[in-house]
C-alpha beads as a LAMMPS data file, in Angstrom:
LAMMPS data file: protein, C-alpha beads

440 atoms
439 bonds

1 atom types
1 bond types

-500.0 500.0 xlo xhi
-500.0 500.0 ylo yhi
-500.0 500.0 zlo zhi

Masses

1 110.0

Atoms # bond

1 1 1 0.000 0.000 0.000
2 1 1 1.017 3.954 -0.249
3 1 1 1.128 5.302 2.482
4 1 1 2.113 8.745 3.956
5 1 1 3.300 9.621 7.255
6 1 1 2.930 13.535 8.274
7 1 1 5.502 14.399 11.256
8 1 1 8.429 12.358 11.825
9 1 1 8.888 13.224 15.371
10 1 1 8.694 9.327 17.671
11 1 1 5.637 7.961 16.845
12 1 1 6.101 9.504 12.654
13 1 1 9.082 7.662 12.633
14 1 1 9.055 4.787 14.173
15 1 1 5.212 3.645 12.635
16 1 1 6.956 4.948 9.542
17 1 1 9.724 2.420 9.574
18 1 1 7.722 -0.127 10.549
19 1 1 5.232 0.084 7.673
20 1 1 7.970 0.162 5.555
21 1 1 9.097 -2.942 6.828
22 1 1 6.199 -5.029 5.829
23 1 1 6.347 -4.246 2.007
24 1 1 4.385 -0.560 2.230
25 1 1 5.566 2.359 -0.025
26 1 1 5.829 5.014 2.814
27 1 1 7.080 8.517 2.519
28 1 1 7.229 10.730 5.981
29 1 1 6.830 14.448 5.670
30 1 1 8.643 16.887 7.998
31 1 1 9.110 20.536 7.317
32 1 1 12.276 20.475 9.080
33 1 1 14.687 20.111 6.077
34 1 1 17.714 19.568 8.307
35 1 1 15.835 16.515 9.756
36 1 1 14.923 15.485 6.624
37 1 1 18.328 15.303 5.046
38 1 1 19.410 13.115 7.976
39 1 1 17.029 10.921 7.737
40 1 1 17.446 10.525 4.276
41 1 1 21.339 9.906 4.849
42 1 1 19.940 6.764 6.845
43 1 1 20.651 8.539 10.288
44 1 1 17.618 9.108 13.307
45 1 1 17.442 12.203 15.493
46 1 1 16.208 9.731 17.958
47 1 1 17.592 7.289 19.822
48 1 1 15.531 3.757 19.879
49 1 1 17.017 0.435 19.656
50 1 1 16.778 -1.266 16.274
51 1 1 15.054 1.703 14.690
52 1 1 18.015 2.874 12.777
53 1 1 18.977 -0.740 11.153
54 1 1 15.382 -0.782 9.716
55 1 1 15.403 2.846 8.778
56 1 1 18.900 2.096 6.719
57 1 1 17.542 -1.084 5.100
58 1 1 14.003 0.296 3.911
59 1 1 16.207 3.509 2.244
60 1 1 18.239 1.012 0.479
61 1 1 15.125 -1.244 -1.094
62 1 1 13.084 1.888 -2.200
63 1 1 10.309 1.579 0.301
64 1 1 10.893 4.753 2.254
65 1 1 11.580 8.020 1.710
66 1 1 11.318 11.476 3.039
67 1 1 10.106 14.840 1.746
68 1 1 9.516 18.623 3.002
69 1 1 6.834 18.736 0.253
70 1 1 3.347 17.888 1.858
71 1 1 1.934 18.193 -1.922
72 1 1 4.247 15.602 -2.753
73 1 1 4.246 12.978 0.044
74 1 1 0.237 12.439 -0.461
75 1 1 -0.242 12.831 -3.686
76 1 1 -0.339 8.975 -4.342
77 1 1 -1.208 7.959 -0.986
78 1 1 -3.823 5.916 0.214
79 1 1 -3.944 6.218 3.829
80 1 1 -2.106 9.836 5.032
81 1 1 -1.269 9.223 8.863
82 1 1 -1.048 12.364 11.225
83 1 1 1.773 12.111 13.859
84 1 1 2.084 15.551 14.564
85 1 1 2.714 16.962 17.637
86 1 1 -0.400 17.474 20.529
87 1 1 1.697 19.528 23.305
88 1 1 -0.414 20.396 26.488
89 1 1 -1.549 23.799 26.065
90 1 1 -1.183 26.451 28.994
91 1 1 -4.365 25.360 30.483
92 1 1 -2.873 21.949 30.263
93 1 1 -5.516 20.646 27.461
94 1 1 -3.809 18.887 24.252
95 1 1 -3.201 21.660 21.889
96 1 1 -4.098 20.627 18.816
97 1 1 -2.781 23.566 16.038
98 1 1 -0.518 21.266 14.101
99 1 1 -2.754 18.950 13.617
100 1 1 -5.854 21.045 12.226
101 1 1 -3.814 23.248 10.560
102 1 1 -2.153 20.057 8.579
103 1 1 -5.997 19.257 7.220
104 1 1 -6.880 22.149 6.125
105 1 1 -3.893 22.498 3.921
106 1 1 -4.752 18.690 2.999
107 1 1 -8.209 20.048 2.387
108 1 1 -6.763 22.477 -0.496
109 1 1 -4.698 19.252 -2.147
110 1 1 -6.903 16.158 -1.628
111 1 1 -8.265 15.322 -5.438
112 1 1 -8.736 11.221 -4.880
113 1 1 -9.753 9.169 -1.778
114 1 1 -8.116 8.991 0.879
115 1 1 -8.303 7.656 4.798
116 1 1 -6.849 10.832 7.147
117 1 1 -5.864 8.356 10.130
118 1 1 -4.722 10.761 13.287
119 1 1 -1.701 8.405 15.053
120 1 1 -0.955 11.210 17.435
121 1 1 -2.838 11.422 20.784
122 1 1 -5.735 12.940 20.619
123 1 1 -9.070 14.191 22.940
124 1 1 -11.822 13.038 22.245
125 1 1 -14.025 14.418 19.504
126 1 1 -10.702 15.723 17.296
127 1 1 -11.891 13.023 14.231
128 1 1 -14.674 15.493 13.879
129 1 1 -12.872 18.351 14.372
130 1 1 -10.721 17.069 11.663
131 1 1 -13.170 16.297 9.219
132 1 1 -14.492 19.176 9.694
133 1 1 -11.891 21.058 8.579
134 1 1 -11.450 18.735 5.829
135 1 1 -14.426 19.546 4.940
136 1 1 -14.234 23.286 4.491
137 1 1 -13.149 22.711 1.106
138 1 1 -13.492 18.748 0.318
139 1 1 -16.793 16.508 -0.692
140 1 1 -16.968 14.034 2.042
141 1 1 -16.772 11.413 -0.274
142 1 1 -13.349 12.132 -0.527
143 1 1 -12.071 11.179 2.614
144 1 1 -12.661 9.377 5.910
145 1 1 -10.807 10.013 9.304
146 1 1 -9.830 7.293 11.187
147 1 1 -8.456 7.280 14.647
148 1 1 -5.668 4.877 15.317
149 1 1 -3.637 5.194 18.937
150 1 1 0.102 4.592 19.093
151 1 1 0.704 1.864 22.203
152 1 1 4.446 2.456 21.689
153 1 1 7.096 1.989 24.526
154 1 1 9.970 4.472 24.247
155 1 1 13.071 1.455 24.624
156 1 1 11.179 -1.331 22.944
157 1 1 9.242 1.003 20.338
158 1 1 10.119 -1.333 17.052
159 1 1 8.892 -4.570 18.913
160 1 1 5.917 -2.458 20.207
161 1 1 4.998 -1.498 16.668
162 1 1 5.907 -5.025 14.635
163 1 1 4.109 -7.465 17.142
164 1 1 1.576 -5.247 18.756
165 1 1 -0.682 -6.539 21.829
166 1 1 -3.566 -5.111 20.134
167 1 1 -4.542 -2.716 17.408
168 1 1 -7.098 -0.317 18.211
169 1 1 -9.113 1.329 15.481
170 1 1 -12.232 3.938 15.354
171 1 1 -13.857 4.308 12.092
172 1 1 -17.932 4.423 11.215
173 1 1 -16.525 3.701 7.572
174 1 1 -16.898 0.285 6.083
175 1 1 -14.783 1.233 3.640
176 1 1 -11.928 2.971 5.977
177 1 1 -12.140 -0.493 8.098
178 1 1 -11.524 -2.431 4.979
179 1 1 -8.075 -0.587 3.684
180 1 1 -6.924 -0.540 8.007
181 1 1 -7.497 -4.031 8.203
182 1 1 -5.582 -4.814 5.202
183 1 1 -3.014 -2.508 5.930
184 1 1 -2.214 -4.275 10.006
185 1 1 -2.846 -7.657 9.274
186 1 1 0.681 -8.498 8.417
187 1 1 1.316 -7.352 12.145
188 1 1 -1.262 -9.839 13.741
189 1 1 -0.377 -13.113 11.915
190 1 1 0.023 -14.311 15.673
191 1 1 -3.954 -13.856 16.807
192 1 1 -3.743 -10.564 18.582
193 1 1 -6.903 -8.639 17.954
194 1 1 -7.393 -5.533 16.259
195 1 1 -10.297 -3.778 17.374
196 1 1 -12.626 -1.904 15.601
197 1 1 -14.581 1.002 17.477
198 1 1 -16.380 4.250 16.897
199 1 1 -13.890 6.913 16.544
200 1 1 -14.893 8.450 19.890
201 1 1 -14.425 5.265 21.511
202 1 1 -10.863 4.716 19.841
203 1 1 -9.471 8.232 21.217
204 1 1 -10.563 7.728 25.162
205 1 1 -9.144 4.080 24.661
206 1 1 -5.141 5.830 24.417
207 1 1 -6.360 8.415 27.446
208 1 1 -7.578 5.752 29.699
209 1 1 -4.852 3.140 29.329
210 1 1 -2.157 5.800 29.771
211 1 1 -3.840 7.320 32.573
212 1 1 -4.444 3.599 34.136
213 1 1 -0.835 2.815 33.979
214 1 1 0.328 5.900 35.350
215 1 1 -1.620 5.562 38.070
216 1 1 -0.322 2.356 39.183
217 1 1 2.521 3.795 39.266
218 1 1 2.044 6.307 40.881
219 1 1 -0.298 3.766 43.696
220 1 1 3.276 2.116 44.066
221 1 1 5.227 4.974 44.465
222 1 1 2.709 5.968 47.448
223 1 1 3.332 2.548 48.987
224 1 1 7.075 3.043 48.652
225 1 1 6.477 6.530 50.640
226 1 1 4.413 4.983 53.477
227 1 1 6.612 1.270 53.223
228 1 1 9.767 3.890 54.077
229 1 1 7.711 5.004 57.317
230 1 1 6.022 1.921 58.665
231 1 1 9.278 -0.154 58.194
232 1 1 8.347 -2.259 55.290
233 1 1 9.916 -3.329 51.997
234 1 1 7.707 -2.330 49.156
235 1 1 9.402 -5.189 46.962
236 1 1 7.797 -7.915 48.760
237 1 1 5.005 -6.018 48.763
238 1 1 5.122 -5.736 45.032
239 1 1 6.012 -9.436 44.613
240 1 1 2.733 -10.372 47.073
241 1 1 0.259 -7.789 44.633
242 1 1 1.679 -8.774 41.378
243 1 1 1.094 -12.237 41.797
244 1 1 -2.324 -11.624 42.109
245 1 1 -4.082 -12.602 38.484
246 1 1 -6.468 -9.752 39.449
247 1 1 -3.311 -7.196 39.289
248 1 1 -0.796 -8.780 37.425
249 1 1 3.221 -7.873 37.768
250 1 1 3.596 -5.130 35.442
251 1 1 4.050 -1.358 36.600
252 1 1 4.458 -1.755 40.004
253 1 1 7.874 -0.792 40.525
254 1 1 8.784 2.158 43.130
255 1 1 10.780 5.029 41.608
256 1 1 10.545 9.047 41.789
257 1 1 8.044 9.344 39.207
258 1 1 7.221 8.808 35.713
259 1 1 7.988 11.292 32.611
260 1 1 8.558 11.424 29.219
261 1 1 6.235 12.421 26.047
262 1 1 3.214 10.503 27.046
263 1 1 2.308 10.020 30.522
264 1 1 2.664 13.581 31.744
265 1 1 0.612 14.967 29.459
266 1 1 -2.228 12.407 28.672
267 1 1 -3.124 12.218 32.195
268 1 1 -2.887 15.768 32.013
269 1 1 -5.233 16.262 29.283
270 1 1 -7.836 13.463 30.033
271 1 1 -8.452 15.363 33.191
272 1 1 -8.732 18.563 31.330
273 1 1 -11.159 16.506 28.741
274 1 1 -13.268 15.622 32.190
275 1 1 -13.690 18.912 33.363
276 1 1 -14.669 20.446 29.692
277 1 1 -17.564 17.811 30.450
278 1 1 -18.201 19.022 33.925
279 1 1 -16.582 15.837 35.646
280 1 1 -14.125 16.427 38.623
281 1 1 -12.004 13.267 37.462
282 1 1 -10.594 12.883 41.503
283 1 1 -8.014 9.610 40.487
284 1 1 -6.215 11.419 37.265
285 1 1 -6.032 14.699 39.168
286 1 1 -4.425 13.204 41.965
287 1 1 -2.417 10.886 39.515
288 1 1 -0.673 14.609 38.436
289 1 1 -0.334 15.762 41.921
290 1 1 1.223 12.319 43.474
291 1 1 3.782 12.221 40.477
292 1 1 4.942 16.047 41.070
293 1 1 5.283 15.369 44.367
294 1 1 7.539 12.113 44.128
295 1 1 9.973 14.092 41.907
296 1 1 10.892 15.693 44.646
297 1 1 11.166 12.929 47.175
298 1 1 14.672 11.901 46.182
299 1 1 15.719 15.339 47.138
300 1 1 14.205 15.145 50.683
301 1 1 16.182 12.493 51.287
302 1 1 19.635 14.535 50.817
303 1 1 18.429 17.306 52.532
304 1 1 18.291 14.961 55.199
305 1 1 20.898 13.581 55.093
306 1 1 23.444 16.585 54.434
307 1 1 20.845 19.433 55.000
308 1 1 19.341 22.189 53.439
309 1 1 22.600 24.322 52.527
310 1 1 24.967 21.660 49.938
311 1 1 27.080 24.032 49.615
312 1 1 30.437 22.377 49.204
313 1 1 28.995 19.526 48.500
314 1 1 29.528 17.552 45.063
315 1 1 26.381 14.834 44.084
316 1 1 27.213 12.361 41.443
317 1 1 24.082 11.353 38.766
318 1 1 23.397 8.329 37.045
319 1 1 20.560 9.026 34.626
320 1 1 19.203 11.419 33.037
321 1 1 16.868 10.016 30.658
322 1 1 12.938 9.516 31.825
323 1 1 13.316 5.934 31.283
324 1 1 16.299 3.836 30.189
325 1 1 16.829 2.580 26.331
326 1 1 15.877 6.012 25.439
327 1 1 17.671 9.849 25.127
328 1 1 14.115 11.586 25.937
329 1 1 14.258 13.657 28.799
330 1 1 10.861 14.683 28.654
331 1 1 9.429 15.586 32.373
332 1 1 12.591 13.499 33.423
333 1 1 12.802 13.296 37.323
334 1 1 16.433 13.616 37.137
335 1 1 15.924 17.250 35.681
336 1 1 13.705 18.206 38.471
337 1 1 16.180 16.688 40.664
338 1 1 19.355 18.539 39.428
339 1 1 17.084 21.947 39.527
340 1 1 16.559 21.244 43.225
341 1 1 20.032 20.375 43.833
342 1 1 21.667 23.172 42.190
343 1 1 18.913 25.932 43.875
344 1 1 20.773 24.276 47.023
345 1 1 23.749 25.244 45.689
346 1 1 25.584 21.467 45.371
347 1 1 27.931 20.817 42.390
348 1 1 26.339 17.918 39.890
349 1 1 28.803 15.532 38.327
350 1 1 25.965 13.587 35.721
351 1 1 26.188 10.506 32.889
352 1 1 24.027 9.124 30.839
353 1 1 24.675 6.511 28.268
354 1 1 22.009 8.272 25.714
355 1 1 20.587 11.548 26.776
356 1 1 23.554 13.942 27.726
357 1 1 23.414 15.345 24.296
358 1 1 20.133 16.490 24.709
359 1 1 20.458 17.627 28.470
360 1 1 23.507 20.098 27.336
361 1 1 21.384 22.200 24.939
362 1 1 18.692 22.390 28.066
363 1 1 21.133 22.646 31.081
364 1 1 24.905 22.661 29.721
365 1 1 26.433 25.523 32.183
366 1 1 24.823 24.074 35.191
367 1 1 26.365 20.117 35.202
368 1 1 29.170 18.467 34.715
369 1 1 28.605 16.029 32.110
370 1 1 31.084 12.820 32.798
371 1 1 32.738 10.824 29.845
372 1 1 31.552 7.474 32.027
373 1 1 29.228 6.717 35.011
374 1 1 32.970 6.578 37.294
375 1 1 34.016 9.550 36.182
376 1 1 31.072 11.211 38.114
377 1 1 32.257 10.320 41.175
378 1 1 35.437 11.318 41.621
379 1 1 35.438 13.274 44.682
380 1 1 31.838 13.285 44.890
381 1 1 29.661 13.091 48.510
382 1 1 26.934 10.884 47.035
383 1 1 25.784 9.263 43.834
384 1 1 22.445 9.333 42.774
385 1 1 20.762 6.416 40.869
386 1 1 17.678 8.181 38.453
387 1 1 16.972 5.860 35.240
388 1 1 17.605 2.155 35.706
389 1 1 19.887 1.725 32.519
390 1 1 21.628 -2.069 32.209
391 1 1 24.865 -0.802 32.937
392 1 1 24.529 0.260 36.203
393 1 1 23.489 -2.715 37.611
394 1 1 26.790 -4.513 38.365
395 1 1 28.803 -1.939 38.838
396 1 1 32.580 -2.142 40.778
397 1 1 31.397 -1.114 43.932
398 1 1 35.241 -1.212 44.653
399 1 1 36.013 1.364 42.648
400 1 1 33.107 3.190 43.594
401 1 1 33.846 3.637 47.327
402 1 1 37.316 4.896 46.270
403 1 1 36.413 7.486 43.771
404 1 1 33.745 8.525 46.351
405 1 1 34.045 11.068 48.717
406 1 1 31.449 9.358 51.183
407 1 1 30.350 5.968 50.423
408 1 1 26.711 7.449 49.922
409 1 1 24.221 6.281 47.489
410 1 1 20.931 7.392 47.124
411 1 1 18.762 4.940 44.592
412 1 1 15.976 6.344 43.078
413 1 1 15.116 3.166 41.283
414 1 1 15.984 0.079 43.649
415 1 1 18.703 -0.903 41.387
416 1 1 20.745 -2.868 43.905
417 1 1 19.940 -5.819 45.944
418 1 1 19.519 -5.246 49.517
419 1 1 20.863 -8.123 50.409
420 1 1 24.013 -7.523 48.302
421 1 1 24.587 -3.473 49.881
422 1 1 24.265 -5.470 52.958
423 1 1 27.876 -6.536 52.188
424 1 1 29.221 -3.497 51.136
425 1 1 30.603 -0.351 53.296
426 1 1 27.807 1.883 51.995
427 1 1 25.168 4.436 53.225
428 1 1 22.529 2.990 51.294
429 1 1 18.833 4.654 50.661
430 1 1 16.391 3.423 48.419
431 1 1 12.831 3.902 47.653
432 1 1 10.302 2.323 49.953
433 1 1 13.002 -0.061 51.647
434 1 1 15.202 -0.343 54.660
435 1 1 17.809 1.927 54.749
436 1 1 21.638 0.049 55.233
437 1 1 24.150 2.200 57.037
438 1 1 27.243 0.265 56.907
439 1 1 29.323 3.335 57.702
440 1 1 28.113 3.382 61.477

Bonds

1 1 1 2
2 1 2 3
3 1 3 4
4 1 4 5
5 1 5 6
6 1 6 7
7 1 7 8
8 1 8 9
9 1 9 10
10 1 10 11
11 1 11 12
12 1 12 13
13 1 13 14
14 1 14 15
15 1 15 16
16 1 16 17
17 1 17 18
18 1 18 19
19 1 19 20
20 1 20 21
21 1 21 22
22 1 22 23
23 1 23 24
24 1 24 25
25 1 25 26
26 1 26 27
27 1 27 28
28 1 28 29
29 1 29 30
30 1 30 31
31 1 31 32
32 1 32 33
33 1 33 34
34 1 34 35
35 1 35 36
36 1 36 37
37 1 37 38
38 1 38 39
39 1 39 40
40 1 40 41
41 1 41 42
42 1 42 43
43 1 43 44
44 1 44 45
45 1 45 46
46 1 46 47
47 1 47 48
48 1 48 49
49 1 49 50
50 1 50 51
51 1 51 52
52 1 52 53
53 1 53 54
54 1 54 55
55 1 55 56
56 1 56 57
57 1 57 58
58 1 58 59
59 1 59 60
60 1 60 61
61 1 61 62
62 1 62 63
63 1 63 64
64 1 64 65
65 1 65 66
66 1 66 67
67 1 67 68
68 1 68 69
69 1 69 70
70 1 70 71
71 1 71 72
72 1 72 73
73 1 73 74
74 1 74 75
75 1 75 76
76 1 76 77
77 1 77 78
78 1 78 79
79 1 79 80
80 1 80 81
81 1 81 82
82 1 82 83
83 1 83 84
84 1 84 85
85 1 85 86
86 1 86 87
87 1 87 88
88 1 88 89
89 1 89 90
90 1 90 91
91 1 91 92
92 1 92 93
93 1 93 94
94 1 94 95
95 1 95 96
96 1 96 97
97 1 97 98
98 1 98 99
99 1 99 100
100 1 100 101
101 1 101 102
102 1 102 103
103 1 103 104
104 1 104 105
105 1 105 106
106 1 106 107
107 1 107 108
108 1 108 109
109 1 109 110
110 1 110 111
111 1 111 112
112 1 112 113
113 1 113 114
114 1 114 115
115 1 115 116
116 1 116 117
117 1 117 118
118 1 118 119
119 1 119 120
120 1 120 121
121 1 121 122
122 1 122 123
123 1 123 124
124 1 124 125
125 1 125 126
126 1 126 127
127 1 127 128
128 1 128 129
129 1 129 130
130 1 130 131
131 1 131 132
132 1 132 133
133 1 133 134
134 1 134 135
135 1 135 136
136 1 136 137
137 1 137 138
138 1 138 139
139 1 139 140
140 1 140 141
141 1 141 142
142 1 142 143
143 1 143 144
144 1 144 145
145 1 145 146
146 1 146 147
147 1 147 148
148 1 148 149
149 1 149 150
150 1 150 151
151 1 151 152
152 1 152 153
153 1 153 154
154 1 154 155
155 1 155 156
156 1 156 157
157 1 157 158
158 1 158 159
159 1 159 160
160 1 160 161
161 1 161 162
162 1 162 163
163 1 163 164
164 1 164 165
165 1 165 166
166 1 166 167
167 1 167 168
168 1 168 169
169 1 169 170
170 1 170 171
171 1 171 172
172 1 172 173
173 1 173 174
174 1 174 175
175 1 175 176
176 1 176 177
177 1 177 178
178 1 178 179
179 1 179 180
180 1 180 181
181 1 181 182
182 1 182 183
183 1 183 184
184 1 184 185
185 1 185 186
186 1 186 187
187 1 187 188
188 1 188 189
189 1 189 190
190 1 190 191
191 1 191 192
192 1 192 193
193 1 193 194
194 1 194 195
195 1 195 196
196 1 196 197
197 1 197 198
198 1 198 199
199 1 199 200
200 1 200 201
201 1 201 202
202 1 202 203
203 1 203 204
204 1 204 205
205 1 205 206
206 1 206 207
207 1 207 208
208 1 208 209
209 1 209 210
210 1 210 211
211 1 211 212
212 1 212 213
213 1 213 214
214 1 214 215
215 1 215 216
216 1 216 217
217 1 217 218
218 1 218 219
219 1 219 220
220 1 220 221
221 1 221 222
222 1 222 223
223 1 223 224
224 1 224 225
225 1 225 226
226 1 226 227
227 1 227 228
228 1 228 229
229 1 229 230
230 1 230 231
231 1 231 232
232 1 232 233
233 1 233 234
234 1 234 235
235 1 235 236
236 1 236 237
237 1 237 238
238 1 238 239
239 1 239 240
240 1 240 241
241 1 241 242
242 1 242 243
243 1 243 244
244 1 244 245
245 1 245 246
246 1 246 247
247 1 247 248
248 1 248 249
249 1 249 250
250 1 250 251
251 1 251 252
252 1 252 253
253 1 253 254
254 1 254 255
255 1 255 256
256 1 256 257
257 1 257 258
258 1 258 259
259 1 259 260
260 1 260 261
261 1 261 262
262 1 262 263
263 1 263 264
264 1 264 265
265 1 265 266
266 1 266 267
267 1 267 268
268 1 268 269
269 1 269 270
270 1 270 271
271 1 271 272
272 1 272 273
273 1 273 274
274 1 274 275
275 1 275 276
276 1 276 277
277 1 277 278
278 1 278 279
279 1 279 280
280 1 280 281
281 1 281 282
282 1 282 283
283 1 283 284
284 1 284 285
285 1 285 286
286 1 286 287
287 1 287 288
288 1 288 289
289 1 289 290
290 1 290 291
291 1 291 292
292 1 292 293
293 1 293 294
294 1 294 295
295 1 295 296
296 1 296 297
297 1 297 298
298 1 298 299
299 1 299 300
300 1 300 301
301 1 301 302
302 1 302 303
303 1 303 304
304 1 304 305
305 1 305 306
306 1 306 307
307 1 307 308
308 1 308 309
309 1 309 310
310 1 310 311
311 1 311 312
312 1 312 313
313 1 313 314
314 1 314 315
315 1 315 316
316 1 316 317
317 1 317 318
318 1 318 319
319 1 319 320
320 1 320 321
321 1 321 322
322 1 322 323
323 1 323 324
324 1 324 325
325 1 325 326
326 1 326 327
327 1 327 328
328 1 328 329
329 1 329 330
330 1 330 331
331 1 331 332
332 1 332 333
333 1 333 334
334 1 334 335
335 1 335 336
336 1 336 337
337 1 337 338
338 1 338 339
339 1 339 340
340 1 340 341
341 1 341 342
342 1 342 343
343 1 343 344
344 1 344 345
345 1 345 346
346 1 346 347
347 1 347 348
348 1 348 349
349 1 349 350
350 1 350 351
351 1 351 352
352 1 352 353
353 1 353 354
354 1 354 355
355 1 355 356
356 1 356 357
357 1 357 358
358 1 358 359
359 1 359 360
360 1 360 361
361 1 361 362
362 1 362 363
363 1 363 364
364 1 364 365
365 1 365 366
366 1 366 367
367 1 367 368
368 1 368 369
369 1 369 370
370 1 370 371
371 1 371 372
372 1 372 373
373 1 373 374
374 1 374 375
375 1 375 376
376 1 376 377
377 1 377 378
378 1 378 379
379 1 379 380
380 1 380 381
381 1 381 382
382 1 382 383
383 1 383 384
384 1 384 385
385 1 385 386
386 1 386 387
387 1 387 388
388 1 388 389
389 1 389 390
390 1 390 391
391 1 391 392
392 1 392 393
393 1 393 394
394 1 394 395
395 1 395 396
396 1 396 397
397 1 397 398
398 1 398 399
399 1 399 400
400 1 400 401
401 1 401 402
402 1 402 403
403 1 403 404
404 1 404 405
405 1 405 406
406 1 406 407
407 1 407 408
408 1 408 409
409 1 409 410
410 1 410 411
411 1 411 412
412 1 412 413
413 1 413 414
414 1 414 415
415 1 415 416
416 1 416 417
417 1 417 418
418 1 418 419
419 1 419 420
420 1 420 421
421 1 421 422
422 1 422 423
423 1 423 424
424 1 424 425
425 1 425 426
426 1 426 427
427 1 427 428
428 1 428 429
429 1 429 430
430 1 430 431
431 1 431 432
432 1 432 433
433 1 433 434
434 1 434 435
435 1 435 436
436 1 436 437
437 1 437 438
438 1 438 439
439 1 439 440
């Protein structure tokens, strides 16, 4: 099939790629011509594991290509997918300008059929809004809108995308449903479903399961905060919910709070979607509020440790990133964290196997950015533990405690094993577990 992708920011790219993958004819459309000539030299302004391999072979066997020229990308198209940015507005609702100003210059170049299918997060009711922009200057019979959700996980977005969980789909148009189904099967040749639903239906679908998960998280990271003051360890508590059918295993980890592109501002904006209907939505609001808060909890830790005033004091980072397998740094914690540290006036030593490009054109005179997670410590009071990546899992704790100024570590994520810290001469805090103070 011909396809067109509009925006080649994550979710552009990556579904992109993908559809490329299984024998489609995509071009993606960006009016960022810099971007455009990198991508077209094989090379992603993201990084996602896999994604560039894929993006390299579909170049070389014809099947993708790239284009400033919106004229030109959907002129032979059959399905035009809009992955355009939906940034919360300052009210905090999902702004959607890109997106409705994309159809109505599609409205002015449509001559042939074609399915508009909006990728991005949406609110409810923006199928309509497009088509009624489409429609400004269009005969209906010329298009259909279609809403389609992303499920993609930033780390594991190519897997996401080739052998998706489900497919979710909202179209009142037999004929729209017949070109989507053709168009996914080749990506549910295992039996996982792909749902067809009014369009309405399709857009709360991405709201609520974003807004489910983050709350879970956010449940857990409330447990962690009240395990830390009753004297419990939220991992067994985890391992005695999760293996409960009823809640299953997944998202329950303690941390200092979720960020990145999606969860932040979906939760955001179904709550702002609630009140435009005159419902106080209590569990996403507080969702918003617990999350804030936990960003900071990390930091109240330190200051009570070391006090208010760090002045003098150095604090190594590991992690910058929101999540690891990714450079997004989105409504990262470890941002919020270094702004706290730094308005206490403590040095930051940081590393970050992905993201440090991307955190020195936001905060580059403010942190010292390491050439390896040991370089951060040297002379440092405490380390800091923010995004789980691989590599910091097994580290030399040796080494560690001599680059160190104090043996201190402060773990945001629960990397480490109690039971092994219990061996080591560390000041250990963690998240919703005993603290181990082998320095007494």
């Amino acid at each position: 099939m011909k396809l067109a992708i509009i925006g080649t920011g994550y979710v552009g790219l990556v579904s992109g790629t993908c559809f490329a993958e299984t024998g489609n004819d995509v071009i993606c459309v960006d009016v960022n011509t810099e971007k455009v000539a990198q991508l077209r030299a094989g090379k992603t302004p993201i990084y996602e594991p896999g994604l560039e391999n894929l993006l390299v072979r579909n170049i070389r066997e014809g099947r993708l290509t790239f284009t400033t020229s919106l004229e030109e990308g959907i002129k032979d198209a059959e399905i035009i997918f809009l992955a355009l940015p939906t940034p919360p507005g300052k009210d905090g609702a999902a702004d959607l300008q890109y997106v409705l100003q994309v159809a109505a210059d599609l409205s002015k170049m449509i001559t042939s059929y074609k399915v508009i299918v909006n990728k991005s997060t949406v609110p409810v009711g923006t199928a309509e809004k497009v088509a009624s922009v489409l429609a400004q200057n269009l005969d209906t019979q010329l298009f259909d809108v279609v809403s389609n959700p992303e499920f993609l996980r930033e780390g594991v977005a190519v897997e996401d995308f080739l052998k998706p969980d489900r497919v979710v789909i909202g179209t009142s148009s037999e004929r729209a449903r017949k070109l989507m189904d053709e168009l996914y099967q080749p990506f549910v040749r295992q039996g996982n479903p792909i749902y067809f639903m009014d369009e309405r239906s399709s857009e709360m679908t991405k709201y609520a399961a974003n807004a489910y998960l983050a709350m879970r998280i956010s449940f857990m990271n409330e447990m962690a905060n009240l395990c830390d003051r009753v004297g419990a360890n939220v991992d067994m508590v985890r391992v005695g919910m999760g293996s409960d059918s009823r809640i299953g295993k997944r998202f329950l980890f303690a941390g200092i709070g979720y960020g990145g592109s999606c969860f932040p501002k979906d939760v955001q904006a179904l709550g702002m979607t609630a009140e435009e209907y005159g419902y106080d939505f209590k569990l996403v609001n507080t969702t918003t509020q617990v999350n804030n808060r936990q960003k900071t909890i990390l930091g109240d830790k330190i200051h009570n440790y070391f006090g208010k005033d760090l002045s003098g004091k150095t604090i190594a980072l590991w992690g910058l990133a929101f999540k690891p397998e990714t450079d997004d740094i989105r409504e990262a914690p470890a941002l919020e964290l270094i702004r706290e540290l730094k308005a206490a006036h403590a040095t930051i030593r940081a590393y970050d196997p992905e993201a440090m490009t991307n955190v020195k054109n936001t905060i580059s005179d403010e942190v010292y950015f390491a050439k390896d997670q040991y370089d951060t410590l040297e002379n440092a009071d405490a380390l800091i533990i923010a995004t789980e990546w691989s590599e910091f899992r097994n580290p030399d704790f040796g080494r560690m405690e001599k680059l160190l100024r104090q043996p201190v570590i402060f773990d945001g994520r629960n990397v480490f094993s109690l039971d092994k810290m219990r061996t080591l001469p560390f000041y250990y805090e963690s998240m919703g577990r005993p603290t181990i103070n082998a320095t007494q």
